[in-house]
VOBA-1610 file (N, C-alpha, C; in pm, whole numbers, padded with zeros to 5 digits, always signed):
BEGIN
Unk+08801+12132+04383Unk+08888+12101+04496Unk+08991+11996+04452Unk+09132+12034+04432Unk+09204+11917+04431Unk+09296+11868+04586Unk+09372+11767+04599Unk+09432+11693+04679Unk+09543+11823+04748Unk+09524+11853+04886Unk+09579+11920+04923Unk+09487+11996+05011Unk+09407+12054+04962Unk+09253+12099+05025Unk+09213+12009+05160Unk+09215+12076+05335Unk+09232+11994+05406Unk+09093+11896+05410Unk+08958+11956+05371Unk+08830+11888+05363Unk+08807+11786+05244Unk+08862+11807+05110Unk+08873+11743+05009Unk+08902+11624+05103Unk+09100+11637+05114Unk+09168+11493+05159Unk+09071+11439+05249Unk+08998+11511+05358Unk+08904+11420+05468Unk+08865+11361+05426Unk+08734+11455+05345Unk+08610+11364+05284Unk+08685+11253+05189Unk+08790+11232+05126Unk+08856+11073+05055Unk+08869+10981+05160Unk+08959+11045+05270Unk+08974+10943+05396Unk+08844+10874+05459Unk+08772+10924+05500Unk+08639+10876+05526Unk+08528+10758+05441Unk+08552+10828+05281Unk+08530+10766+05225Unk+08573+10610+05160Unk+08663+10558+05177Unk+08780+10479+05187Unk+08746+10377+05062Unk+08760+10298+04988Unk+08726+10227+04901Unk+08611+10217+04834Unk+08537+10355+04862Unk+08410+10416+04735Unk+08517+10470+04663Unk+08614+10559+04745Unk+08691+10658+04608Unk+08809+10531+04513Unk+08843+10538+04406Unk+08939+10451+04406Unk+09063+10520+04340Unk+09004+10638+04261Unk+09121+10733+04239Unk+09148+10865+04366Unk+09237+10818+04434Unk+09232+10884+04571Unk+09287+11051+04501Unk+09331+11057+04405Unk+09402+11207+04335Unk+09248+11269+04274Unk+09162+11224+04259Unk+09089+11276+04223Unk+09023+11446+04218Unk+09013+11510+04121Unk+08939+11623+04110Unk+08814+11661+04227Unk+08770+11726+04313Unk+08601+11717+04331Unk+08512+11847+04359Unk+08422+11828+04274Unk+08328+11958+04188Unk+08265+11995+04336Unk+08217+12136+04339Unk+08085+12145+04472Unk+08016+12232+04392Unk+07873+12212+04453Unk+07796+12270+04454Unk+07687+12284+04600Unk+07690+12452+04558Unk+07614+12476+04654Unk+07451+12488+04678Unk+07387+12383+04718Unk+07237+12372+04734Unk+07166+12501+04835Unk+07045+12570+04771Unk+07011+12675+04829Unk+06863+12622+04927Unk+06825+12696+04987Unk+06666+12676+05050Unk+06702+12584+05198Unk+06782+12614+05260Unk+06824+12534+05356Unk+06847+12603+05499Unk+06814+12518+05646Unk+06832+12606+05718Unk+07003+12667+05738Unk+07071+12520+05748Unk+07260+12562+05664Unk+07339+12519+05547Unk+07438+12550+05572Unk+07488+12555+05458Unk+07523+12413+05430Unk+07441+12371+05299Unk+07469+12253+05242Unk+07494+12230+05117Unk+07607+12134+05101Unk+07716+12150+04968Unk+07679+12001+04884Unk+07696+12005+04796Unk+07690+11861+04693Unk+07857+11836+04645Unk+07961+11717+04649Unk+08042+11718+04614Unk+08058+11564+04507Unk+08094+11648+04384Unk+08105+11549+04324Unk+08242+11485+04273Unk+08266+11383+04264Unk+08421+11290+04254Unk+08405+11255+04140Unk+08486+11325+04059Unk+08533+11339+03888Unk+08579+11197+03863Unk+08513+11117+03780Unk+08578+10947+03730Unk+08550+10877+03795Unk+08456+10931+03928Unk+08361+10840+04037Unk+08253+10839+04039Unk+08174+10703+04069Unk+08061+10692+04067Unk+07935+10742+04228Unk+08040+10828+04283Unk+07984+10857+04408Unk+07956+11023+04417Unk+07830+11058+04495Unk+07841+11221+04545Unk+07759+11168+04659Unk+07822+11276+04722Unk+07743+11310+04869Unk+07719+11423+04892Unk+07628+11479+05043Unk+07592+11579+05030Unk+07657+11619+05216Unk+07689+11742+05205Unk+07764+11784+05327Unk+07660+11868+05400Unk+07622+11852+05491Unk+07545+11963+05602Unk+07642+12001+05706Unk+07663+12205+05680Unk+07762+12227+05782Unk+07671+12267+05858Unk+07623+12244+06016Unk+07537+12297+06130Unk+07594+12421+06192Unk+07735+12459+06193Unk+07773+12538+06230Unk+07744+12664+06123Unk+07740+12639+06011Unk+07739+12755+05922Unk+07550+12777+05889Unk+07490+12898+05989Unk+07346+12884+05963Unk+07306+12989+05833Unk+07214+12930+05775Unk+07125+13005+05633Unk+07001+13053+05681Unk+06971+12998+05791Unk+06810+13015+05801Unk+06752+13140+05899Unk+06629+13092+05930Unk+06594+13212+06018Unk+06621+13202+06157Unk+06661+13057+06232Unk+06729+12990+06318Unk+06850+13032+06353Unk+06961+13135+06428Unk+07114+13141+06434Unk+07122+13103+06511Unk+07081+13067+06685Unk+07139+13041+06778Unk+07142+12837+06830Unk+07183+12813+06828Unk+07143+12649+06837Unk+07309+12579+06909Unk+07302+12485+06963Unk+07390+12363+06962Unk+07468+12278+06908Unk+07542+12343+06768Unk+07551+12254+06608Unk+07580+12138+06612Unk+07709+12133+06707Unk+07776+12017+06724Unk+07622+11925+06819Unk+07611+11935+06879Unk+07453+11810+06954Unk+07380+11797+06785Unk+07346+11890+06738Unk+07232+11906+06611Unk+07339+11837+06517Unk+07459+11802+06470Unk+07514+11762+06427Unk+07501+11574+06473Unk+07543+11535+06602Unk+07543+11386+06654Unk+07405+11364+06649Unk+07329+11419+06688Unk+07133+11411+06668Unk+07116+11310+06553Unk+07146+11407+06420Unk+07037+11382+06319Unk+07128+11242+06251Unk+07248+11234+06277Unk+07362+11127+06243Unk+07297+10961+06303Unk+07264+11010+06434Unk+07226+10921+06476Unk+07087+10827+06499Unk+06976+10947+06420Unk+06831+10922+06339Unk+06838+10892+06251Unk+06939+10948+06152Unk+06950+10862+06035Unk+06994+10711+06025Unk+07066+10704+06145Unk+07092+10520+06180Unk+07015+10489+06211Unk+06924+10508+06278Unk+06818+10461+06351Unk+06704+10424+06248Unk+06665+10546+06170Unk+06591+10571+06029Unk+06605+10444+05941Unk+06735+10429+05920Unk+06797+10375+05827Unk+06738+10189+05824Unk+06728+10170+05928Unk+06684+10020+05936Unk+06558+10015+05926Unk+06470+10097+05904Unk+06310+10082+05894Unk+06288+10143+05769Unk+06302+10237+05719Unk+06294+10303+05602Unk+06356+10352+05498Unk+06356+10367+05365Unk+06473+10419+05297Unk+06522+10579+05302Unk+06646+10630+05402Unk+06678+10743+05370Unk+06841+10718+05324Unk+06882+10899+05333Unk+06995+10866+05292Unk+07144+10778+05407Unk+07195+10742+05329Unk+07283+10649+05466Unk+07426+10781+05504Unk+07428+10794+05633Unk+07488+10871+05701Unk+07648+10809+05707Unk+07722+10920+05668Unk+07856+10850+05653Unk+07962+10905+05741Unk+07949+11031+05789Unk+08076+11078+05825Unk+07977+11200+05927Unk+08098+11205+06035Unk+08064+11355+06081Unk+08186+11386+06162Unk+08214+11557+06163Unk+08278+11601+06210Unk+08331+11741+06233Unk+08286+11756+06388Unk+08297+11877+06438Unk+08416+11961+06422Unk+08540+11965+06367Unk+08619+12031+06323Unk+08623+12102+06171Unk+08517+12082+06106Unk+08478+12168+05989Unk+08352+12185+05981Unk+08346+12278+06070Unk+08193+12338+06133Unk+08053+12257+06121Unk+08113+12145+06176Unk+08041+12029+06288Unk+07963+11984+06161Unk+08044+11899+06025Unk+08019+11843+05895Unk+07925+11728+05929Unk+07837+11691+05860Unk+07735+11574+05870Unk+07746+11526+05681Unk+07811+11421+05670Unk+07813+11380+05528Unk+07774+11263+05510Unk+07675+11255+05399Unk+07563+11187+05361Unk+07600+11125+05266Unk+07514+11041+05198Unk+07539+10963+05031Unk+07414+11018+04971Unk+07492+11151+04859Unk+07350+11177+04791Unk+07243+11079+04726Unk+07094+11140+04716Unk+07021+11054+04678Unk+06906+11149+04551Unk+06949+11107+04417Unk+06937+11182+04316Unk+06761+11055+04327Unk+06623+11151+04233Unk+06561+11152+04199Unk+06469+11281+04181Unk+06258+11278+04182Unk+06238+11397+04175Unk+06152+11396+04287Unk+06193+11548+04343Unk+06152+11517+04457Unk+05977+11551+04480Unk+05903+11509+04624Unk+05731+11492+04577Unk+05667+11655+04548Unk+05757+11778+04572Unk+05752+11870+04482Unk+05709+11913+04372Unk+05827+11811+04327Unk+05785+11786+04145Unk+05655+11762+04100Unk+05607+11683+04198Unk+05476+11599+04159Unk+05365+11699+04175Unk+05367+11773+04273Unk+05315+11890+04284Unk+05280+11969+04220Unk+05365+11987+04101Unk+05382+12066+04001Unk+05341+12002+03898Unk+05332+11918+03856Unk+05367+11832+03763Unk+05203+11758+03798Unk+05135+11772+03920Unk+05025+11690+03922Unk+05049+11559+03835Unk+05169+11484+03862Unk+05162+11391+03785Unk+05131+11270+03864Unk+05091+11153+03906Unk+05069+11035+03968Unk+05080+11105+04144Unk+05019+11204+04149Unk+05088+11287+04276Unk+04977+11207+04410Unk+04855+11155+04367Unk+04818+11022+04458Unk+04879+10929+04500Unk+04910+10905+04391Unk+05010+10774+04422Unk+05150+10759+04503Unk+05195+10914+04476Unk+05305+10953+04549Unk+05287+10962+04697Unk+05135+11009+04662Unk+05093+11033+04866Unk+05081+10887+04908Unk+05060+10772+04807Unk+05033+10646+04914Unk+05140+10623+04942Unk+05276+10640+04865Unk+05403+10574+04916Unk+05470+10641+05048Unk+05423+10780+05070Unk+05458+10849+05170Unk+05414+10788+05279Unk+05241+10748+05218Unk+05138+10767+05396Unk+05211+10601+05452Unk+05239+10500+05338Unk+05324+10338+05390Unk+05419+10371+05432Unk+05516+10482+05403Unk+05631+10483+05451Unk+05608+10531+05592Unk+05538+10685+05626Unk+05575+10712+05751Unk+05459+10632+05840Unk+05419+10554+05800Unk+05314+10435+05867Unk+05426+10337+05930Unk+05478+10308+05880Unk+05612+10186+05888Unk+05705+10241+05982Unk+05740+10393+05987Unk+05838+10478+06059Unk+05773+10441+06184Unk+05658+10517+06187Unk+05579+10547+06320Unk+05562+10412+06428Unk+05518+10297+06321Unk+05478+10160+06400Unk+05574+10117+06474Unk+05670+10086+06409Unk+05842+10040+06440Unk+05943+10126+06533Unk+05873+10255+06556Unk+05976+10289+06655Unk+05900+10321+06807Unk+05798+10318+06782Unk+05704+10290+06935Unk+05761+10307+07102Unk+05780+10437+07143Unk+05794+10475+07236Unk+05681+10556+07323Unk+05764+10619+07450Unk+05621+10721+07552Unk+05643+10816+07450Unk+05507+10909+07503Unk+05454+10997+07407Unk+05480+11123+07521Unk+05508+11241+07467Unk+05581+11355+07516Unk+05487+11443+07471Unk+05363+11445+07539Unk+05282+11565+07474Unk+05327+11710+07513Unk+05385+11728+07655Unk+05471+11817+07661Unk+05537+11887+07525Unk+05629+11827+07528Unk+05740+11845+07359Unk+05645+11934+07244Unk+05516+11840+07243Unk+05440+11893+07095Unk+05450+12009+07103Unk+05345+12065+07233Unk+05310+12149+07243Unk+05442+12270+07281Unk+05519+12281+07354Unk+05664+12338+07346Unk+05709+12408+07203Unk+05711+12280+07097Unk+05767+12308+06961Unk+05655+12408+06884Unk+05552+12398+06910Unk+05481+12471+06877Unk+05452+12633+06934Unk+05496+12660+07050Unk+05479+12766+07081Unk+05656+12816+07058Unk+05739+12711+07015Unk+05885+12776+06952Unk+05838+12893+06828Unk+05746+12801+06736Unk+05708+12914+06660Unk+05677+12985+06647Unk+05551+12958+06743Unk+05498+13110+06774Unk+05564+13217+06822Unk+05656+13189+06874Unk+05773+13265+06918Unk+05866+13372+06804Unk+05883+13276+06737Unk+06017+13329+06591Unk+05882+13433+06490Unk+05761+13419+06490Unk+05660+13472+06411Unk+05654+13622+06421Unk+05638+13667+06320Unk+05677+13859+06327Unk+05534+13859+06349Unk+05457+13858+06431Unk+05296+13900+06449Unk+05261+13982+06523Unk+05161+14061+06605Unk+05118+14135+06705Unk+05104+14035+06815Unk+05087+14136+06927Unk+05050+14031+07086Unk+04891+13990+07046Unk+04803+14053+06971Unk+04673+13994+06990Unk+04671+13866+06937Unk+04707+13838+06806Unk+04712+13688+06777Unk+04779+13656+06815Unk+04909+13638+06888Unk+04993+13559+06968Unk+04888+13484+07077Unk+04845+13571+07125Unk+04740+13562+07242Unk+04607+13484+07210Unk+04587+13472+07103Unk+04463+13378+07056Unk+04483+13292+07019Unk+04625+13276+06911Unk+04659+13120+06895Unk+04673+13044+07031Unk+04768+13106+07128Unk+04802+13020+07276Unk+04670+13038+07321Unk+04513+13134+07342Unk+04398+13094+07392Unk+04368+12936+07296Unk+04360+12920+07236Unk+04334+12832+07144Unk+04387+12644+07191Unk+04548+12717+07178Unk+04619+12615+07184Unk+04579+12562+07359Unk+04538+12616+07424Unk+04505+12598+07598Unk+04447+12467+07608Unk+04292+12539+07469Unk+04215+12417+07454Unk+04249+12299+07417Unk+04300+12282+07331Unk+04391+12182+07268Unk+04448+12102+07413Unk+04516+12147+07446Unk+04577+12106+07565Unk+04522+12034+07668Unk+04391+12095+07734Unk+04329+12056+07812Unk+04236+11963+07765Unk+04200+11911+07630Unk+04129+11861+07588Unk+04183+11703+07569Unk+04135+11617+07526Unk+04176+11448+07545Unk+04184+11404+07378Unk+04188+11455+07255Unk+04165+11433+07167Unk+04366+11436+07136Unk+04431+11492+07194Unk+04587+11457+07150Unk+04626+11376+07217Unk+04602+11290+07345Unk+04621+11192+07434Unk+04650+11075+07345Unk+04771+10996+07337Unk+04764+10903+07286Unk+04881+10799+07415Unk+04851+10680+07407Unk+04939+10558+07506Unk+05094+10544+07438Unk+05121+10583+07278Unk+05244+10591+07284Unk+05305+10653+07179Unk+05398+10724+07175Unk+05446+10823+07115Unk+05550+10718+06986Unk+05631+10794+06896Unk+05710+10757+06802Unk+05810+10841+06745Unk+05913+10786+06679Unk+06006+10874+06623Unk+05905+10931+06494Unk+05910+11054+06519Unk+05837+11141+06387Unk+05947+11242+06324Unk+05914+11252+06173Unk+06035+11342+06116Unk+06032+11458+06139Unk+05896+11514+06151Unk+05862+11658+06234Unk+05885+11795+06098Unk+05922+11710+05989Unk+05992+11827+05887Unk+05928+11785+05752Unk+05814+11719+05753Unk+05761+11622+05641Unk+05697+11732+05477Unk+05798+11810+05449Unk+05784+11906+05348Unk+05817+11848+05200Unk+05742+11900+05113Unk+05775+11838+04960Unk+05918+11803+04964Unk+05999+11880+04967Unk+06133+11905+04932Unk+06199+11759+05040Unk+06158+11732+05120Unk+06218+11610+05181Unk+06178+11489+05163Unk+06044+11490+05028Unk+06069+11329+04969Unk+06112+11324+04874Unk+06204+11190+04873Unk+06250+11147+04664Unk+06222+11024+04664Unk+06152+11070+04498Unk+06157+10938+04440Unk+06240+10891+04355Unk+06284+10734+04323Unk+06344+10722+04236Unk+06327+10541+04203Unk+06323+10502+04140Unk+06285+10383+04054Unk+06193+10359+04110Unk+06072+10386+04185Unk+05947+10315+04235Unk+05961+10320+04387Unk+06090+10363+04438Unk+06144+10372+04610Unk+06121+10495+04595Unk+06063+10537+04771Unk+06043+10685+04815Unk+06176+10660+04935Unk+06239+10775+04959Unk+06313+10867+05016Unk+06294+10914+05137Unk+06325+10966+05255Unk+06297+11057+05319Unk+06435+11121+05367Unk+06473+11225+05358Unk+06527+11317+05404Unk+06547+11430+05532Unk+06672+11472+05590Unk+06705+11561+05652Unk+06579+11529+05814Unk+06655+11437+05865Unk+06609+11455+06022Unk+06614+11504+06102Unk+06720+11651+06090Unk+06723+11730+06192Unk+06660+11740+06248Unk+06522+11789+06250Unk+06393+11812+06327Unk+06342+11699+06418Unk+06386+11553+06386Unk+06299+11429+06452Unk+06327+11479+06596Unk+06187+11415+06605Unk+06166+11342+06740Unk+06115+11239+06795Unk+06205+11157+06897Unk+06178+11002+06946Unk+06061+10968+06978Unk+05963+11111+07034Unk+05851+11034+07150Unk+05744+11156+07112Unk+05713+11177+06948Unk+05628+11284+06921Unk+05504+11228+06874Unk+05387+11223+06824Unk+05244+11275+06789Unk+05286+11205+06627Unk+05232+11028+06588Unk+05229+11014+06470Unk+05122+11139+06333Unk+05014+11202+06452Unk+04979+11275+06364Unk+05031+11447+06298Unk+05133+11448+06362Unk+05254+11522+06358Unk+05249+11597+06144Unk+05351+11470+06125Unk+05390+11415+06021Unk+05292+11458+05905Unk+05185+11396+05960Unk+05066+11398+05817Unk+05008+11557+05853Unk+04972+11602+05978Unk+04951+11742+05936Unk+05021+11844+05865Unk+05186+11846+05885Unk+05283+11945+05791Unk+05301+11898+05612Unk+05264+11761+05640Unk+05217+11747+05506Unk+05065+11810+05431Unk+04951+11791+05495Unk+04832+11833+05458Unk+04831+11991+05443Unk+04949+12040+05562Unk+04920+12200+05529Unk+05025+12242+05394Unk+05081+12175+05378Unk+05134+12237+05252Unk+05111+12166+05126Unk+05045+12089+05133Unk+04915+12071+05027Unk+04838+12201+05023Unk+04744+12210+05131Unk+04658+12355+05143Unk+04729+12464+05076Unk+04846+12511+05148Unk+04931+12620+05103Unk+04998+12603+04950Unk+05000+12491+04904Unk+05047+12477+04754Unk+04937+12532+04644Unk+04810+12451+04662Unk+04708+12456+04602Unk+04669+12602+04653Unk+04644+12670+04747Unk+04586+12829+04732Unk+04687+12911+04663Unk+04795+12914+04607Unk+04890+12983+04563Unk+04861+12958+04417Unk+04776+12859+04380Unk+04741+12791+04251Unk+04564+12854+04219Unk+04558+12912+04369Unk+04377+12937+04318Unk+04296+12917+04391Unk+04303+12796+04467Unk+04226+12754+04516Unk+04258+12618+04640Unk+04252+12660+04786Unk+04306+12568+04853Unk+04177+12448+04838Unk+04080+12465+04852Unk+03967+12355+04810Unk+04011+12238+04715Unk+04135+12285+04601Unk+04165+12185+04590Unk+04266+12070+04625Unk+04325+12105+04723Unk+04401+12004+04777Unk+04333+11912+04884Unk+04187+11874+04914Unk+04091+11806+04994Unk+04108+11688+04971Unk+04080+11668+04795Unk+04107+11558+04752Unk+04219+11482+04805Unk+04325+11543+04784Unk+04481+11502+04796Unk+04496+11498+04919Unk+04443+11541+05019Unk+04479+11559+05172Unk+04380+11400+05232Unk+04224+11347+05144Unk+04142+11298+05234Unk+04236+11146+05185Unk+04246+11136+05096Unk+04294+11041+04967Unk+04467+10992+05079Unk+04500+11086+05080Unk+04655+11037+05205Unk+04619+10991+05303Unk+04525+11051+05396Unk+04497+11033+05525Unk+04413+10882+05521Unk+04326+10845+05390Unk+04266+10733+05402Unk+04351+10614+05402Unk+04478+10640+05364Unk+04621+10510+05274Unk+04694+10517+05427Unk+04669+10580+05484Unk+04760+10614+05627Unk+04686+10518+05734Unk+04559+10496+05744Unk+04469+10511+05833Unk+04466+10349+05800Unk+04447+10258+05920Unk+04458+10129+05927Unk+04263+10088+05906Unk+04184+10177+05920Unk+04013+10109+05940Unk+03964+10244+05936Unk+03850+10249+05974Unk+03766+10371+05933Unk+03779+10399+06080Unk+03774+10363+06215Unk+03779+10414+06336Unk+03849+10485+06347Unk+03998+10447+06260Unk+04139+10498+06317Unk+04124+10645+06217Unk+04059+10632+06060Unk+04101+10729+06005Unk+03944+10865+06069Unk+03868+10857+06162Unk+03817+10902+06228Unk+03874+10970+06330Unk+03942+10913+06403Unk+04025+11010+06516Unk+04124+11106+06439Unk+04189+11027+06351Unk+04319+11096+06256Unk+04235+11249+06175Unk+04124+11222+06160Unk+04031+11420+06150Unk+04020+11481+06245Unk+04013+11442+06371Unk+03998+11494+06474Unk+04136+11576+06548Unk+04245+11514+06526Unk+04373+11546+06544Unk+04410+11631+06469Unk+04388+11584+06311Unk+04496+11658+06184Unk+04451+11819+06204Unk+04372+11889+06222Unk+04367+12029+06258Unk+04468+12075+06339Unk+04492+12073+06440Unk+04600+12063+06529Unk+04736+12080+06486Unk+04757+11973+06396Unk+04879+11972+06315Unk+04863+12011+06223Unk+04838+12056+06133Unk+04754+12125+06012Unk+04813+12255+06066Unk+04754+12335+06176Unk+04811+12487+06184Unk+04976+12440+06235Unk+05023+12348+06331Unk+05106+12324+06318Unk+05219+12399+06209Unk+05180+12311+06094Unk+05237+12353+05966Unk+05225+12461+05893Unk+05122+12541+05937Unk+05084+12641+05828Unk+05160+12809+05901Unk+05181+12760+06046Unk+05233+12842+06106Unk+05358+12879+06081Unk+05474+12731+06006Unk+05580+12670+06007Unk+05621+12770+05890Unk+05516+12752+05847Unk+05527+12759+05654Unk+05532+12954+05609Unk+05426+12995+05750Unk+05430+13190+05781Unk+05577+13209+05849Unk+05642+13130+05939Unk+05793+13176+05999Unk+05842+13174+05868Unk+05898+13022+05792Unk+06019+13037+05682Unk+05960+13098+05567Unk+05820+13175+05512Unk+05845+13236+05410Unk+05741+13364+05439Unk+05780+13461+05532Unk+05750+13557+05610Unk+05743+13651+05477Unk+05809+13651+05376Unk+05795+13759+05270Unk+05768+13749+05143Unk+05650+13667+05144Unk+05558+13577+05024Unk+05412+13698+05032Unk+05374+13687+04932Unk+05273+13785+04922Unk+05160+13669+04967Unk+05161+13589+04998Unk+05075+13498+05058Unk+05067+13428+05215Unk+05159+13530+05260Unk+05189+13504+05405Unk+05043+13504+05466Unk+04983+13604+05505Unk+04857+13588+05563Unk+04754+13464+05557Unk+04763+13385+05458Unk+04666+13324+05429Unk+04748+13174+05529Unk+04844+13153+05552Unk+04883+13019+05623Unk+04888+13092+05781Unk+04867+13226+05835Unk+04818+13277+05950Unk+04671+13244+05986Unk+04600+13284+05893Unk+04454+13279+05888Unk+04378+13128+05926Unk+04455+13082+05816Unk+04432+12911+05790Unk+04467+12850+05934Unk+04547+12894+05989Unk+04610+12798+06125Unk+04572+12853+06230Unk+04460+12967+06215Unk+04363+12985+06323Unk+04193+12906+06288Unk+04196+12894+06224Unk+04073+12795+06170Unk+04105+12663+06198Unk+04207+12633+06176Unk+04211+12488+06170Unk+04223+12477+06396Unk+04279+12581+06433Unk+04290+12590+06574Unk+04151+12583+06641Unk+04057+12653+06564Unk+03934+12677+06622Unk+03849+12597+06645Unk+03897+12438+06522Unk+03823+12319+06517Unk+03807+12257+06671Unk+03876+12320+06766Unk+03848+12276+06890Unk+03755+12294+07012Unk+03680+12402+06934Unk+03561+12479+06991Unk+03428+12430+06888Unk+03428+12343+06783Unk+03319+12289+06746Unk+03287+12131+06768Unk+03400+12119+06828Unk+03401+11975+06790Unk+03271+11924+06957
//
């Protein structure tokens, strides 16, 4: 993109004394696996890139939405975000180039990697379970059990399944409902989207990423279940979900303030656990392993009839 390009010139204007060669060259690239279309732009002889989320332009399995609201939303979680935890700092937005949300990229590897890499990938879970410990404490609002449960039958919704399991997850979910084990006195901003791909690390600081999904007044145990299920779902694609127990009990213990608290936090994480595994059957519906995060998130549903 050179000078002339009406989004180039924006994104300089906006940027205002990061750029200092305002003629500057700037490279894009286009990042894939996203619900839209999101671009990386880099400033040739500058020490800056950012990353562009267009809301208007959708990739995902999601087309119908609000872009421009989903656009001021996540702009304004990331401010919010921004004073309690390290994400990326929100710089620009604007609804005249299909409702742009521009960020300050944030290069490291993300807890993915670690995944793969089984490298210090404990250790990675303690910096997560302090971080969204710190999120959760600090933003302390009412709790919207309504909402949970809503977002959850969104999915069930978008899910290519038959009416019989539709009909057994919501028998299921009834219980859940009527039961006192999700009751909590106060709700929190939760990221609601807590997937490998949305932590980075980089010099010893963790990351969190892409808030679209937050919500002000959701279920701290939210968070740690979409994490635990795709632990589960990582490790059975590897062989064996048995082994991600370790890695799932090992987070939940670094999360958990006393043994009382990390007691209720088992009692809950099922709940959110299919949560995620349900999440994980909508966006990768054509994985030869689809069934098994269906299966899994009726078990983990059922924990409500033994308990």
């Amino acid at each position: 993109m050179k000078p002339g390009d009406t989004f180039r010139d924006w994104l300089i204007e906006v940027l205002g004394d990061r750029i200092h060669n305002k003629g500057c060259e700037v490279r894009i690239f286009k990042l894939s696996h996203a619900s839209h279309r999101i671009c990386k732009y880099e400033f040739k002889g500058e020490k800056l890139t950012v990353i562009a989320k267009f809301f208007a332009i959708p990739t995902g399995v999601i087309k119908k939405y609000d872009s421009c609201s989903l656009m001021k939303k996540e702009s304004k979680d990331l401010k919010k975000a921004r004073k309690i935890i390290d994400v990326p700092e929100p710089i620009a937005i604007n609804k005249d180039f299909n409702c742009v949300l521009v960020s300050k990229y944030v290069s490291g590897k993300t807890l993915f990697w670690y995944f793969k890499h089984r490298r210090a990938l404990k250790e990675k879970l303690e910096l997560i379970a302090d971080m969204l410990r710190k999120l959760h404490e600090n933003t302390q609002t009412y709790y919207d059990k309504e909402n949970e449960f809503s977002k959850f039958h969104y999915v069930l919704n978008h899910l290519k399944i038959n009416r019989r399991m539709k009909k057994e997850y919501r028998r299921l979910l009834g219980k859940w409902w009527h039961s006192s084990f999700l009751d909590i006195k106060n709700g929190c901003m939760i990221h609601n989207d807590s997937t490998p791909v949305n932590f980075i690390f980089r010099e010893g600081k963790s990351f969190l990423l892409d808030f679209e999904l937050s919500s002000r007044h959701g279920h701290f145990a939210c968070d740690l279940g979409i994490l635990c299920a795709e632990l589960k779902y990582y490790f059975v694609q590897k062989g064996s979900s048995q082994r991600a127990e370790p890695y799932i009990h090992h987070f939940l213990r670094r999360y958990s303030k006393n043994e009382k608290e990390f007691y209720k936090i088992t009692k809950v994480i099922p709940f959110y656990m299919a949560y995620g595994l349900l999440r994980i059957a909508m966006f990768k519906s054509n994985t030869s392993y689809r069934d098994y995060p269906l299966r899994e998130a009726k078990n983990c549903l059922e924990a409500i009839e033994k308990i």
